[in-house]
mmCIF file of the N, C-alpha and C atoms, coordinates in Angstrom:
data_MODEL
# 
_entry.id   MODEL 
# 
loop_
_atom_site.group_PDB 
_atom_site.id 
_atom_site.type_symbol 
_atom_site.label_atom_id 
_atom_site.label_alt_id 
_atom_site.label_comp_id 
_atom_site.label_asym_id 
_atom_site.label_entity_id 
_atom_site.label_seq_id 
_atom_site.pdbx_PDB_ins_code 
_atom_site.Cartn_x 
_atom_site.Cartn_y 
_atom_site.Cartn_z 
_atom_site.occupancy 
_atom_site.B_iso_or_equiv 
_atom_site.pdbx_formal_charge 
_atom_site.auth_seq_id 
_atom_site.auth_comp_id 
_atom_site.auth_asym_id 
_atom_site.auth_atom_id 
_atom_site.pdbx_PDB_model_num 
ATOM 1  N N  . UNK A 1 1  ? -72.060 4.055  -94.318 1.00 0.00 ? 1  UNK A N  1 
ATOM 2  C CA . UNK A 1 1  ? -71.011 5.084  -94.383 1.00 0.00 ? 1  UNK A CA 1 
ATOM 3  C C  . UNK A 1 1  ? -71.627 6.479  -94.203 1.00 0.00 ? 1  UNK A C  1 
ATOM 4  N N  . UNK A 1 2  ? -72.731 6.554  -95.427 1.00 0.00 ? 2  UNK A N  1 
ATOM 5  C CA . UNK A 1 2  ? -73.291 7.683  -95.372 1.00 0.00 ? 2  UNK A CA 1 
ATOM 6  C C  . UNK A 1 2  ? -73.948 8.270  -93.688 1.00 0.00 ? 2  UNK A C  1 
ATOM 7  N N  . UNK A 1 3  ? -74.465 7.353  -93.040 1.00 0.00 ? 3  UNK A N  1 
ATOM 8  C CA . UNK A 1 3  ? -74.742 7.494  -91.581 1.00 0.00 ? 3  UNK A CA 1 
ATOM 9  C C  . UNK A 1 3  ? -73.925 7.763  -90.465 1.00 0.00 ? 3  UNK A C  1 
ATOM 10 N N  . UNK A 1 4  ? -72.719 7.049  -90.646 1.00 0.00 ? 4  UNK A N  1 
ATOM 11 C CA . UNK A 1 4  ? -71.826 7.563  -89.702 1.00 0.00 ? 4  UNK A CA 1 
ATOM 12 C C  . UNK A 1 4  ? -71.297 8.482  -89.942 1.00 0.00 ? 4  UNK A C  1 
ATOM 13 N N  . UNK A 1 5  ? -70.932 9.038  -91.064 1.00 0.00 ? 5  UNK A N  1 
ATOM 14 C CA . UNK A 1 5  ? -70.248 10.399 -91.261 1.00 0.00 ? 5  UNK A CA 1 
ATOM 15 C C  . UNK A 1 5  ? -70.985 11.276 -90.146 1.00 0.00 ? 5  UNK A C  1 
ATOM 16 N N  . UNK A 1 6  ? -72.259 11.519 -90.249 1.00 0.00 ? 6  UNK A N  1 
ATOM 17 C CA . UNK A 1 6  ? -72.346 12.518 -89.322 1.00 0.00 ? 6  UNK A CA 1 
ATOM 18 C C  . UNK A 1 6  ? -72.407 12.603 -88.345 1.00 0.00 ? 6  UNK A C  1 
ATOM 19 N N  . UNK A 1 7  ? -72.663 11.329 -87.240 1.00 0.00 ? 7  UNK A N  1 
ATOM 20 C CA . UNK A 1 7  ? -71.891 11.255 -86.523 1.00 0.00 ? 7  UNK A CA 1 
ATOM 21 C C  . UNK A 1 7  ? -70.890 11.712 -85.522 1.00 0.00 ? 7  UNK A C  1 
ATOM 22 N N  . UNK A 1 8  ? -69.814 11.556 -86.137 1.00 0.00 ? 8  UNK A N  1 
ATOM 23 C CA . UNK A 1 8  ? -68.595 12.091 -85.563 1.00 0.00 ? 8  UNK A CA 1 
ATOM 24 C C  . UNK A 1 8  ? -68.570 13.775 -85.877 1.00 0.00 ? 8  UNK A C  1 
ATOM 25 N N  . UNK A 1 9  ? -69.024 13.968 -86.885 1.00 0.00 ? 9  UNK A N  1 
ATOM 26 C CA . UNK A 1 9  ? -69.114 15.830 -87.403 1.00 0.00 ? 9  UNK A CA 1 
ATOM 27 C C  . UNK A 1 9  ? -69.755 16.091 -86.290 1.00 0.00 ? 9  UNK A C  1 
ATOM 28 N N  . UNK A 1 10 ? -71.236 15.333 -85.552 1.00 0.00 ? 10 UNK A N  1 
ATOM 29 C CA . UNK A 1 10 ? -71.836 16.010 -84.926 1.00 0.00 ? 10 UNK A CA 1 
ATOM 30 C C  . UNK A 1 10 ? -71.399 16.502 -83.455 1.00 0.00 ? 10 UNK A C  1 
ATOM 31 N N  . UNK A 1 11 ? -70.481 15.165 -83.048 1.00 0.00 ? 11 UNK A N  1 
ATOM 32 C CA . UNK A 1 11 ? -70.039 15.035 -81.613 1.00 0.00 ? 11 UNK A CA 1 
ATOM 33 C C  . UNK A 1 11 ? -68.820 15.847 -81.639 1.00 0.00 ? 11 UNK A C  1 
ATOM 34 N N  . UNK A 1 12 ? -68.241 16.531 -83.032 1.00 0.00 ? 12 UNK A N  1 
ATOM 35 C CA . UNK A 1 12 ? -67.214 17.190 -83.456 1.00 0.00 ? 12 UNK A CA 1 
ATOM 36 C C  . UNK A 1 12 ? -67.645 18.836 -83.029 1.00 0.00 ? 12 UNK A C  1 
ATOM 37 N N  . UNK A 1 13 ? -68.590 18.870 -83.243 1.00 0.00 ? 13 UNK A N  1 
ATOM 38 C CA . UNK A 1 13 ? -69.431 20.145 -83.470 1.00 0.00 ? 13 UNK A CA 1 
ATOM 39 C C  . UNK A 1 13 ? -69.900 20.409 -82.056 1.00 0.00 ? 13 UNK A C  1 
ATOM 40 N N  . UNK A 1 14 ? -70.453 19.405 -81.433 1.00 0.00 ? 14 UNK A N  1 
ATOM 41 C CA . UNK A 1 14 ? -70.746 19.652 -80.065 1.00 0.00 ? 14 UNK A CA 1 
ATOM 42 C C  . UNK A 1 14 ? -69.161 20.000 -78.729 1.00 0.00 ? 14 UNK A C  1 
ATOM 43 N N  . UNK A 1 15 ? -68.146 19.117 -79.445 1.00 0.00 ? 15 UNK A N  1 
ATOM 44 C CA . UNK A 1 15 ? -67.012 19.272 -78.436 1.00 0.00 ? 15 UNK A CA 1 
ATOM 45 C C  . UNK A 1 15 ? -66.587 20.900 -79.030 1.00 0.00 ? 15 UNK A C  1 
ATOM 46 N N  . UNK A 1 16 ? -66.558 20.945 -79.919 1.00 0.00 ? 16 UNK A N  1 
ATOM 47 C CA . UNK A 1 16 ? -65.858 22.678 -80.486 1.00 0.00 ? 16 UNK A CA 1 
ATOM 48 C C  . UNK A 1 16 ? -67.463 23.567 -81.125 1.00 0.00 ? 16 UNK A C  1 
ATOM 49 N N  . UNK A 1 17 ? -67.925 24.095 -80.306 1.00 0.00 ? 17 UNK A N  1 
ATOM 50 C CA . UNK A 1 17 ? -69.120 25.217 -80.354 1.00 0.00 ? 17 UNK A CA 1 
ATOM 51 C C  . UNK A 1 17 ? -68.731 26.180 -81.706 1.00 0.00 ? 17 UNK A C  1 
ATOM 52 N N  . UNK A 1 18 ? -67.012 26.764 -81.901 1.00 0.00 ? 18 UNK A N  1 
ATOM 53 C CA . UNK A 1 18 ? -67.067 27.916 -82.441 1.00 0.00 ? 18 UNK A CA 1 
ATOM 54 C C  . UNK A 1 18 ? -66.692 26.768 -83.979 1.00 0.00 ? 18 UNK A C  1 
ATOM 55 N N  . UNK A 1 19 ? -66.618 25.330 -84.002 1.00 0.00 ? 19 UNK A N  1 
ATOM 56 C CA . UNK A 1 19 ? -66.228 24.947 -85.023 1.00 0.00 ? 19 UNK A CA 1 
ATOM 57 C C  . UNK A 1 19 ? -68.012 24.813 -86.136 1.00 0.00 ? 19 UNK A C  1 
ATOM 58 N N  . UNK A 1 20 ? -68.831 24.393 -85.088 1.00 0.00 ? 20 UNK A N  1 
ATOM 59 C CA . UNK A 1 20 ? -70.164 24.779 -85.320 1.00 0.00 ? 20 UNK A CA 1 
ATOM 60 C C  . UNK A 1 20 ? -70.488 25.970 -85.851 1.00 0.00 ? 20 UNK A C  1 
ATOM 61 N N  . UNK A 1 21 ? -69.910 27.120 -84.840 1.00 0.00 ? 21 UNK A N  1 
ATOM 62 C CA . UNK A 1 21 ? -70.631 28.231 -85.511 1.00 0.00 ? 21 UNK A CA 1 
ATOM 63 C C  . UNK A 1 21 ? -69.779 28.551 -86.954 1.00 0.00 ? 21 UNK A C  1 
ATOM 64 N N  . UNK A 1 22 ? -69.027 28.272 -87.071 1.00 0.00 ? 22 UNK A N  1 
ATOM 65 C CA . UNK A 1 22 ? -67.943 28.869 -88.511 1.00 0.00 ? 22 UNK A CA 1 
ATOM 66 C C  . UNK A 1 22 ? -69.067 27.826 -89.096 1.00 0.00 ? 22 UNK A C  1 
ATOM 67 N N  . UNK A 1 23 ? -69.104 27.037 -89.630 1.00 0.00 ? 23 UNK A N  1 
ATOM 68 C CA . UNK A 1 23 ? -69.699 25.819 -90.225 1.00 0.00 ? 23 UNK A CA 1 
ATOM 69 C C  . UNK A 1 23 ? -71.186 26.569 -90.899 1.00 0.00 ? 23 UNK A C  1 
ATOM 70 N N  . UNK A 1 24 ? -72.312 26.927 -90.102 1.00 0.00 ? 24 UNK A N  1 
ATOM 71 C CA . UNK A 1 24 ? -73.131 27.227 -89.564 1.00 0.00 ? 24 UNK A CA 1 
ATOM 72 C C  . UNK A 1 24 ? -73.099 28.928 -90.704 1.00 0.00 ? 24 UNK A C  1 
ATOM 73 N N  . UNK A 1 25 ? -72.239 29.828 -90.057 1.00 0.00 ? 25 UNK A N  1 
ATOM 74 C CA . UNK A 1 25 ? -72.114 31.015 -91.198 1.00 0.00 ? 25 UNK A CA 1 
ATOM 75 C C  . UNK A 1 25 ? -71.639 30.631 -92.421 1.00 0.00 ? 25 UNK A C  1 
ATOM 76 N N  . UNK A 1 26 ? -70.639 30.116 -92.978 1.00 0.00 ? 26 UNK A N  1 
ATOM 77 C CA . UNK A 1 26 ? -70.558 29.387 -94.160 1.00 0.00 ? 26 UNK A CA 1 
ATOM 78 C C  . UNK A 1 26 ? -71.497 28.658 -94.783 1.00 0.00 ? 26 UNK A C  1 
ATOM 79 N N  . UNK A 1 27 ? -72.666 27.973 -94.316 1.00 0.00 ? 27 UNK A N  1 
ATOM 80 C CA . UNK A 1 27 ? -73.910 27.076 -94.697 1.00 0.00 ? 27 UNK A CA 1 
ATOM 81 C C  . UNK A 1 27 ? -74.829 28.361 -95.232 1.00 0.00 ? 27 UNK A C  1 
ATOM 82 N N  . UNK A 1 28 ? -75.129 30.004 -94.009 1.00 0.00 ? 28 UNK A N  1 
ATOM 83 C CA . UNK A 1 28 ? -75.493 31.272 -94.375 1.00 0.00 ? 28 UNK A CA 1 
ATOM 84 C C  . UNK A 1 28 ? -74.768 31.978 -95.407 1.00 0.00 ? 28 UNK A C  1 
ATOM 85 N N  . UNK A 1 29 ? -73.357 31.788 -95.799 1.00 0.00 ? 29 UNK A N  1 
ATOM 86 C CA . UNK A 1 29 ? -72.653 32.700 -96.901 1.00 0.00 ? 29 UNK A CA 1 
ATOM 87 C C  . UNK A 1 29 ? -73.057 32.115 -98.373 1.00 0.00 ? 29 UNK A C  1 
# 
């Protein structure tokens, strides 16, 4: 479970760039 979760976040993250970058400053806030 724990493995696939990221996964899909990642291929999530790669199809939407700015969903990455929000993600990404929030991980920095």
């Amino acid at each position: 479970m724990i493995e696939a979760a990221p996964q899909p976040f990642f291929l999530f993250g790669l199809a939407d760039p700015f969903s990455l970058m929000a993600m990404l400053m929030q991980l920095l806030s």
